[in-house]
N, C-alpha and C positions, 0 to 999 in steps of 0.2 A: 801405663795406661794404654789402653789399644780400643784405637781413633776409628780402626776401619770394622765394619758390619759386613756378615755373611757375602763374602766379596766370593764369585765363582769363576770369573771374567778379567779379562783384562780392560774390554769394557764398562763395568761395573766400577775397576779398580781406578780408572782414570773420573768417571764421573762423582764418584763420593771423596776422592781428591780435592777436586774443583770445589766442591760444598766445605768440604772441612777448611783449606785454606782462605775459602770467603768470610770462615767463620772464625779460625782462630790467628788469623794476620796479624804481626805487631800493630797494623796499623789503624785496626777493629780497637773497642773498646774490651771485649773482653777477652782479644787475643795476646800473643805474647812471641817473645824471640824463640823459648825453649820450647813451646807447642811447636810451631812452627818446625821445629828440628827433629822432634820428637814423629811426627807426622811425615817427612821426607824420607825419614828413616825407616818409618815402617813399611809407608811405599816404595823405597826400594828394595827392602827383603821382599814384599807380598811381589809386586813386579816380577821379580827373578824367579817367585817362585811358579807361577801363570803364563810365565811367560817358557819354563823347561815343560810343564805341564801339556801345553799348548804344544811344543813343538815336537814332543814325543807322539801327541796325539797324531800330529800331520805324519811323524813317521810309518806309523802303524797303519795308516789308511795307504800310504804311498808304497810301503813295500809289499800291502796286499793286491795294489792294482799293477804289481812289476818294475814300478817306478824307481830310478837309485833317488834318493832321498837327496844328496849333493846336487843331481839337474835340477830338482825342484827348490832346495835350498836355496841355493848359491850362483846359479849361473842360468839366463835362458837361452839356451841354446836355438830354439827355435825362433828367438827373435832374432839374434844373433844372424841367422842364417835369410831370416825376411831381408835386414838393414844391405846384407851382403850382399843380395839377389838384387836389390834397388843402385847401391851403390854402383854395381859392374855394367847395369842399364843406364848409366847419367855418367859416368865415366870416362866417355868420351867427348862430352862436350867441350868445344874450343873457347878458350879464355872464360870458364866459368869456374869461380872459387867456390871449391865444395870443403864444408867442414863438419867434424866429426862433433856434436855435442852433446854427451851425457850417450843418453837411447834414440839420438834426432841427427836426421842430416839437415845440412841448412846450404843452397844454393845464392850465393852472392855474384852481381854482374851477370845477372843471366835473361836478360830482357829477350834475346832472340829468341831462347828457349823455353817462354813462356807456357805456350800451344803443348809442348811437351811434355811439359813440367807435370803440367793441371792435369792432363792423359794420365799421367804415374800415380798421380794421387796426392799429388804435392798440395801445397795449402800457400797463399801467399801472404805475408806478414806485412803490411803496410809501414807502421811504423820503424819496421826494423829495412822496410827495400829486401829482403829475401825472402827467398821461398824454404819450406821447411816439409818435412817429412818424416813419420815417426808410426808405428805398428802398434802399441796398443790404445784404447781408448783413454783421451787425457781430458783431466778434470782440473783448471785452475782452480786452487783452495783459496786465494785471497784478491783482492783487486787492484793489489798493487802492481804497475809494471814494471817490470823487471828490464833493464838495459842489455844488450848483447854481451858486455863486457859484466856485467852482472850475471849473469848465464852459463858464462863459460867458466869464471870462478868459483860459481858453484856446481857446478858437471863434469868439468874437467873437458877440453879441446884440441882436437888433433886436424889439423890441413889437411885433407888428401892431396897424394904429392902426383899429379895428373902426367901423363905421357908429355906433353905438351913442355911442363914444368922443368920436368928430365932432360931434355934437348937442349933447354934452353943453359941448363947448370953444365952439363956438357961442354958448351960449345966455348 
């Protein structure tokens, strides 16, 4: 049986997902386990298939405008290169713990260098006590708060290891 209707999108293919499992849930009256399976199964083939469709398309737009399709794929180089330019500008700050997190720097201990901060563009997080900075525009999707140790679990966190730091492991 085939659940899904003139799907052309990935969007499309996500929101008549959402209707058919409201519809056929074990936990509905007239759903069941094997729809349910039947239905996961199809959206992952159509998914796969929307989803190579999709990304062929972005090729063929990218290699017409000279773009290698891997910068745009896979890696931004030009944020890359924003985080780096901010980085080596707050890099000298004394005794302030700079960390790497996910696409975000995050300034810890850094009350002196408030005036500065705010200059850069930094943002200050109340609940967390540090300041934060990051390059493109960020959209919180849900309203849960998330813990620093929550954060870095899911982003992944690197110390910057400061001139300061060096001296001290030296010594």
């Amino acid at each position: 049986m085939t659940y899904f209707r003139n799907v052309n999108t990935l969007e499309e293919l996500r929101k008549q997902y959402k209707e058919l499992l409201k519809q056929f849930h074990p936990d509905n009256p007239n759903g069941s386990t094997e729809a349910t399976q039947a239905i996961n199964a199809e959206y992952d083939r159509l998914f796969k298939v929307l989803k190579d469709k999709h990304e062929s398309k972005q090729t063929n737009t990218d290699s017409e405008n000279g773009k290698t399709d891997f910068n745009k794929k896979y890696y931004d180089f030009a944020e890359d290169k924003a985080l780096r330019e901010m980085l080596n500008k707050i890099i000298g700050f004394n005794g302030v713990k700079i960390e790497i997190i996910g696409n975000w720097i995050w300034c810890f201990d850094s009350y002196g260098y408030r005036k500065e901060l705010k200059e850069l563009g930094f943002k200050y997080a109340g609940q967390k006590k540090a300041w934060y900075y990051h390059t493109e525009a960020f959209r919180k999707k849900g309203r849960k708060a998330l813990s620093m140790d929550d954060i870095r679990n899911y982003y992944g966190s690197t110390e910057v290891k400061t001139e300061e730091k060096k001296l001290l492991k030296q010594a």
